[in-house]
C-alpha positions in Angstrom: -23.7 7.8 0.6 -23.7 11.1 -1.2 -23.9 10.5 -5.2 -22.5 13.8 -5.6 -18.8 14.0 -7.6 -15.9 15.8 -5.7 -13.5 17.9 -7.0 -10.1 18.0 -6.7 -9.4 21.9 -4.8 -7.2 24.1 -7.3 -6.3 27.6 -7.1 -8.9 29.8 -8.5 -7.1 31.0 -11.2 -5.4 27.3 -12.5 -9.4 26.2 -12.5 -10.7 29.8 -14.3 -7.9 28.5 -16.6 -9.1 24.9 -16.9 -12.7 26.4 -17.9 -11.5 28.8 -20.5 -9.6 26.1 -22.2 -13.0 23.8 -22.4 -14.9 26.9 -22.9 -13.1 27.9 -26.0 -12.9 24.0 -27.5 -16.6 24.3 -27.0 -17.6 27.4 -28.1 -15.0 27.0 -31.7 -16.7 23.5 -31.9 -20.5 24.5 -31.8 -20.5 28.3 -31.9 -22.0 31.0 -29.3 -25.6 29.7 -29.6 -25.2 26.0 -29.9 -22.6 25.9 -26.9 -24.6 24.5 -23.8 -22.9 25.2 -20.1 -23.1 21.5 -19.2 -21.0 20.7 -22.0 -18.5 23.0 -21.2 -18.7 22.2 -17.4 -18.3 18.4 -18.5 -15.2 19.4 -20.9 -13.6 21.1 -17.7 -14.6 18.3 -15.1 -16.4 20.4 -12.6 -19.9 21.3 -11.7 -22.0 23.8 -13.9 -22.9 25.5 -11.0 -19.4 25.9 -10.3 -18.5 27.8 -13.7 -21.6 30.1 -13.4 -20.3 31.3 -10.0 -16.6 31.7 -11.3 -17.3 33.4 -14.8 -21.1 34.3 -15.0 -23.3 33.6 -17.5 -22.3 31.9 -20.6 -22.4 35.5 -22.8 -19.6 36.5 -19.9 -18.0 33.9 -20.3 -17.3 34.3 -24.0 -16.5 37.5 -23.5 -13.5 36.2 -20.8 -12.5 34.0 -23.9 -12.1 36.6 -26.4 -10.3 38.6 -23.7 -7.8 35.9 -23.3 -7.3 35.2 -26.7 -6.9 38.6 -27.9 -4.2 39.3 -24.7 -2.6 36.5 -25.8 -2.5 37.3 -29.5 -1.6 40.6 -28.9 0.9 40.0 -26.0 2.6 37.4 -28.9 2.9 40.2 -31.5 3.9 42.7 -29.2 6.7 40.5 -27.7 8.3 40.0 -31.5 8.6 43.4 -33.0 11.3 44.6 -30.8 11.5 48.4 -31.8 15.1 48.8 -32.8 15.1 46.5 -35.5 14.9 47.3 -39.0 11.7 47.7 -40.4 11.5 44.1 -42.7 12.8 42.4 -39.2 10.0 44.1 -37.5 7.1 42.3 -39.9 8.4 39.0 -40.3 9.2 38.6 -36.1 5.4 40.1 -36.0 4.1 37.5 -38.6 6.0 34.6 -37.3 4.4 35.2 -33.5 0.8 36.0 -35.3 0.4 32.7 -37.2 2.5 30.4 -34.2 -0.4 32.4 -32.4 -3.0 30.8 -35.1 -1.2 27.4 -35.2 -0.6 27.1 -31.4 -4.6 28.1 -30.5 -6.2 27.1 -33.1 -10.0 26.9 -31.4 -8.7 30.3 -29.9 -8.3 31.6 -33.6 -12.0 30.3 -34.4 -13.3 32.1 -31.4 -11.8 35.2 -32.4 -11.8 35.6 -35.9 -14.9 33.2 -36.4 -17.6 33.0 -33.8 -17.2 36.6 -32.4 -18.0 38.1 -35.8 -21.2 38.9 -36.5 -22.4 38.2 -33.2 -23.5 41.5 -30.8 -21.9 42.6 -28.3 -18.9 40.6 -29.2 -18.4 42.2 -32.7 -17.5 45.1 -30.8 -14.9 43.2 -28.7 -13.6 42.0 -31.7 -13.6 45.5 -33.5 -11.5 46.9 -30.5 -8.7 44.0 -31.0 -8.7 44.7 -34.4 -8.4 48.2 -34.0 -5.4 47.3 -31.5 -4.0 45.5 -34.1 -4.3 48.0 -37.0 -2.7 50.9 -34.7 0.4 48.8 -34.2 1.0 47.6 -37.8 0.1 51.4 -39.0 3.1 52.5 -36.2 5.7 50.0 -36.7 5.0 51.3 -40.6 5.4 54.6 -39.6 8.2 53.9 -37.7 10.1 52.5 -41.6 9.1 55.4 -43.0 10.8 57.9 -40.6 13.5 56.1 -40.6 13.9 56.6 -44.8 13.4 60.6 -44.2 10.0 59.8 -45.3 6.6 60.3 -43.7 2.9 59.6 -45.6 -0.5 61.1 -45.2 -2.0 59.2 -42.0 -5.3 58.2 -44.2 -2.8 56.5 -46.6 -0.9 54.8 -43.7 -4.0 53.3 -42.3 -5.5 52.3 -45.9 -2.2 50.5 -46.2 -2.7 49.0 -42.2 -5.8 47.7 -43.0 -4.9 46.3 -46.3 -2.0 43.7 -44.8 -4.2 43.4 -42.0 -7.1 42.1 -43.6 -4.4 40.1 -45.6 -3.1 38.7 -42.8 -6.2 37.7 -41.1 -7.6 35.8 -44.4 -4.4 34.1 -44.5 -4.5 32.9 -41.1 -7.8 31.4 -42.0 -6.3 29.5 -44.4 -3.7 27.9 -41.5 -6.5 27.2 -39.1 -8.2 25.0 -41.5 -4.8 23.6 -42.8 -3.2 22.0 -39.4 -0.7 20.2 -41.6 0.9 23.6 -42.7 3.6 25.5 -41.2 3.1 28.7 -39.2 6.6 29.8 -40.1 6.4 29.1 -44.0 2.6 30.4 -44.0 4.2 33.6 -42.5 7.2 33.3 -44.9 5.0 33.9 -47.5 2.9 36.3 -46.2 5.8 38.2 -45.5 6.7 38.2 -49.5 3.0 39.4 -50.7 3.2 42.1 -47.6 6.9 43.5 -47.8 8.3 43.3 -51.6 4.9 46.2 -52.0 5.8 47.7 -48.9 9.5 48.1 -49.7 8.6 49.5 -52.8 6.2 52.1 -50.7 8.7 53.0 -48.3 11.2 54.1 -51.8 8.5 56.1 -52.8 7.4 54.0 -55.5 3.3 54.1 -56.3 1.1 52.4 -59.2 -1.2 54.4 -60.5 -4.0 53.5 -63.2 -3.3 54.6 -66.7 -5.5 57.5 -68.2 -8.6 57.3 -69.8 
C-alpha cells in the first residue's frame, strides 16, 4: 500500500487560495528568509511539490502575497471613498476600510508593511502600492480643494499626501500589534489628527515659523 497522502481535488483557484493564506501566516510569522516551503505546504495541507508547481519558487510566491494583499487593501479603500461625498466623508469611509483592512488581515498587514520592506525586489512592490496609495489620498485631497474654489501647488499636495500617509501607516502598526483595539475607533482618531489640520488647509489657513 502506497504511504503516500491524497488530496482532496479543489478548483485551482480555491487551492492557490488555501496556499496564500498559509503562505502569508508563514511568511508574517518567520519572515522572507526564515519561511521554509515545507512549512507552508504543511500549513496548507498539500504536497511541496504541489505549491512549487502552482506558484513557483518561494521568492514568487511572496510576491503573489504582496499582490493579494495590496489588491485587497487597495480594492477596500477604493470601494469606501465614493466620489460624490464631501471631502471629510471621503477620509473617514477611506480610514475605516484601511484599518478594518489592518484588523481583518492582520499577518497580511505584516507582510506588507513589515517583511516586504527592506527586502529587494519586494521593496519595489511595496514602493509601487504605496505610490498607489499616495496618488489616491493626493486626489481625493485635490478633489476638497476644488470643490472650496481652491487649488495648491502639486509639490505641496503630495508633501501633504505623504505626510497622512506615513501617518496612517505608523498608526496601523500600532493596531496590528494591539488586536484588542478597535479598527473603527483607531480610525476615529486618526481621522481627528488628519482632518481638524486638513480642514484648516483647505480654508487657507498655514503655520508658519516665527522670524529670526
Amino acid at each position: 500500500m502506497s504511504s503516500a497522502p491524497a488530496f482532496k481535488r479543489l478548483p485551482r483557484a480555491v487551492r492557490e487560495q488555501q496556499m496564500l493564506d498559509a503562505a502569508v501566516k508563514v511568511f508574517s510569522r518567520r519572515g522572507f528568509h526564515a519561511a521554509g516551503m515545507d512549512e507552508i505546504a504543511e500549513d496548507a495541507g498539500i504536497s511541496k511539490p504541489m505549491v512549487y508547481a502552482y506558484l513557483g519558487t518561494k521568492e514568487e510566491l511572496f510576491v503573489a502575497c504582496l499582490h493579494r494583499e495590496g489588491t485587497r487593501m487597495m480594492q477596500a479603500i477604493a470601494g469606501a471613498a465614493a466620489p460624490d461625498l464631501p471631502a471629510d466623508e471621503r477620509l473617514w469611509r477611506g480610514l475605516r476600510a484601511f484599518f478594518g483592512f489592518v484588523g481583518a488581515y492582520r499577518d497580511g498587514w505584516a507582510v506588507l508593511y513589515r517583511q516586504a520592506r527592506g527586502e529587494q525586489p519586494f521593496a519595489g512592490e511595496l514602493a509601487t502600492m504605496r505610490t498607489r496609495l499616495i496618488e489616491v489620498v493626493a486626489g481625493m485631497l485635490d478633489h476638497a480643494l476644488r470643490a472650496e474654489g481652491r487649488e495648491i501647488a502639486a509639490l505641496d499636495l503630495e508633501v501633504v499626501a505623504y505626510a497622512l500617509v506615513g501617518a496612517t501607516e505608523s498608526l496601523a502598526d500600532w493596531l496590528a500589534d494591539h488586536p484588542d483595539a478597535d479598527p473603527e475607533k483607531t480610525a476615529t482618531r486618526m481621522m481627528n489628527v488628519a482632518w481638524l489640520g486638513a480642514a484648516q488647509l483647505l480654508h487657507g489657513v498655514t503655520w508658519c515659523p516665527p522670524s529670526d
